[in-house]
C-alpha positions in Angstrom: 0.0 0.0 0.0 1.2 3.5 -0.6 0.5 4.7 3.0 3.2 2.3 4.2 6.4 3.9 1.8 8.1 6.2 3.7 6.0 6.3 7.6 9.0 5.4 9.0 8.3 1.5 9.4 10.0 -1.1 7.7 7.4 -3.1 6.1 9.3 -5.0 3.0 11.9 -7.3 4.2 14.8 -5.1 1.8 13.6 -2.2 3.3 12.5 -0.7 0.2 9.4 1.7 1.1 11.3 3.4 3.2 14.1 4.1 0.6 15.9 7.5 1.6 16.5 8.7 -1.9 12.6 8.0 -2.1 11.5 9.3 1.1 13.3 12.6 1.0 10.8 14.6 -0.8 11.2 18.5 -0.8 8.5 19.2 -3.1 5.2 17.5 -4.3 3.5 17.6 -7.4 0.5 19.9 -8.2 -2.5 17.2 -6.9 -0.6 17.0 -3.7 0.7 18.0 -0.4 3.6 17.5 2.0 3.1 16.3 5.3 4.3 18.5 8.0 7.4 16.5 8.9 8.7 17.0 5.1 9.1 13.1 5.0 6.0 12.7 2.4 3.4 13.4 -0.2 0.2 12.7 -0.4 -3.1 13.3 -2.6 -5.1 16.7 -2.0 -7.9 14.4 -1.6 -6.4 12.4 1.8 -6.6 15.6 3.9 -9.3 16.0 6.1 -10.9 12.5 5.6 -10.4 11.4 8.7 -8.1 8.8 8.0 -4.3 9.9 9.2 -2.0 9.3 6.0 0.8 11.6 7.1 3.0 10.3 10.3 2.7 13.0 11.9 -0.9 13.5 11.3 -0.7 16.6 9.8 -3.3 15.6 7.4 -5.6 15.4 9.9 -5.2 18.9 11.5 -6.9 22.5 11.5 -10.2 20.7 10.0 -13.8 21.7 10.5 -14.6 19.1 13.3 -18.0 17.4 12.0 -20.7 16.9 14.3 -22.7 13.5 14.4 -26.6 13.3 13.7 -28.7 12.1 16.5 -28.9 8.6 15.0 -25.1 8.2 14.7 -22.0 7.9 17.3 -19.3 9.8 17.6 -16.2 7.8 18.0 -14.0 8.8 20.8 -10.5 8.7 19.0 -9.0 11.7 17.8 -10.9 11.4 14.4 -14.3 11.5 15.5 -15.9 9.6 13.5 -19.2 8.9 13.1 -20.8 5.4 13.0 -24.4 4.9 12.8 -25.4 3.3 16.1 -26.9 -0.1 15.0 -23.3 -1.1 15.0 -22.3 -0.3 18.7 -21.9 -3.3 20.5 -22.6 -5.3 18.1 -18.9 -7.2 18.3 -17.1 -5.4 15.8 -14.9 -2.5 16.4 -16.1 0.0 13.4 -13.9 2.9 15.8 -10.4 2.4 15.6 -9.8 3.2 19.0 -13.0 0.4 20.0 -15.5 2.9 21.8 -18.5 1.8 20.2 -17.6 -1.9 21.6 -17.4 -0.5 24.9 -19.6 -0.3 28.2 -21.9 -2.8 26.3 
């Protein structure tokens, strides 16, 4: 996957997505942005999605915080998402940190 080149984890046994000549990226092309920490670039269309692509999360910050409807639930993690609420406690963690599983 391209999230995994260049977050500072070793996926591939050679260590190839986290090639330095690769991973060193001053500049990004026109579609895309640099992470905060200079280490990456990634599509216009990954900010604000509320999925962290950028390490440092930079990608995720300064955005309009969105507010869940009365039929959904509001994650507790830092993304906030929202879920709708026939899948709390239901056995399956749709929040990435696992508050909709919990106090069930």
């Amino acid at each position: 996957l391209k999230r995994w080149q260049c977050d500072g984890e070793r996926d591939c046994a050679d260590g190839s997505d986290e090639d330095v000549e690769k991973c060193l990226v001053k500049t990004c092309p026109t579609n895309e942005v640099l992470c905060k920490s200079a280490d990456r670039c990634i599509p216009k269309s990954w900010l604000c999605d509320r999925e962290q692509d950028c390490p440092d999360g930079s990608d995720e910050q300064n955005c309009e915080s969105k507010v869940c409807s009365s039929e959904e639930f509001t994650c507790r993690s830092g993304t906030g998402n929202c879920i709708p609420l026939g899948w709390m406690c239901d056995q399956n963690r749709d929040c990435a940190d696992g508050s909709d599983e919990m106090s069930c």
